[in-house]
Structure formats: C-alpha cells, structure tokens
C-alpha positions, 0 to 999 in steps of 0.5 A, spaced: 476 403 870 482 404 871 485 403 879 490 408 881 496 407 885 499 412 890 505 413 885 499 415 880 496 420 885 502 422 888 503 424 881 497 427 879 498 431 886 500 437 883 495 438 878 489 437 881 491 442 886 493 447 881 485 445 878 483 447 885 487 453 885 483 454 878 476 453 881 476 457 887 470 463 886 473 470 884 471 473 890 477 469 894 482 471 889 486 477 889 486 482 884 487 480 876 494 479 874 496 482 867 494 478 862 500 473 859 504 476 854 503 471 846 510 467 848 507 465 855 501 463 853 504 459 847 508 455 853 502 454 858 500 450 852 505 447 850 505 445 858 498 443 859 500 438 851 505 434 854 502 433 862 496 430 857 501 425 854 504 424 860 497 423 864 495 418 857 502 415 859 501 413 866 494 410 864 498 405 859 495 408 853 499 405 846 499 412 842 502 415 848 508 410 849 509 410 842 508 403 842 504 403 836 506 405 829 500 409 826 498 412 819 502 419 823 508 415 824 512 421 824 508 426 828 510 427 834 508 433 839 514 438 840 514 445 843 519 449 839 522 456 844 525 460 840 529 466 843 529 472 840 
C-alpha cells in the first residue's frame, strides 16, 4: 500500500472535496443547473483524463511518467479545443 505524504493530500484535497460535493443527497442541493453544452462536457472529461494521470504520476506508476517505452510509444492523452 501506498503512504501518502501531506504533499500528496494537500494535492488530492481539492478532488476529494469536489467528490464530497458530488456525494451529497439531491434534497440538500439546489435546484438542477442546465445540462453542459457538448464542448463543456468534452472538456470535463479531458479534465478528469489528465488528473487520473496526474494522480498515477504522484503514485510513481512508469506509464504515467513516461519512463517506460511501451508498444504505444507514440500515443500520448492530449485534449484538443478547438475555437469555432
């Protein structure tokens, strides 16, 4: 098992709090926002794509560092925003 230092949870702070946010009962929350348009959704899951890495990355994994060649050299997660 993995210790984490308070660097690490300072770090994970602010998602832990945004998945407490996201816990709490629908009774204690405010009426329903309007749903996210295509783009922003898009770019909620480029979001949540790169602090997966970034979490795998503080772990030490090697295909999070990028210091291991795989057979996917060349693939790499990249989030592409395009302005219309």
């Amino acid at each position: 098992m993995t210790r984490l230092t308070l660097t690490t949870t300072a770090r994970l702070a602010p998602l832990l709090a945004i998945s407490a946010a996201m816990a709490a009962p629908a009774a204690a929350q405010e009426a329903p926002a309007a749903p996210l348009s295509l783009e922003h959704r898009m770019l909620v899951r480029c979001s949540a794509a790169f602090a997966l890495v970034a979490h795998r990355q503080l772990l030490g994994e090697e295909w999070a560092l990028g210091t291991r060649r795989s057979n996917n050299a060349g693939a790499s997660i990249s989030c592409a925003h395009r302005r219309r």
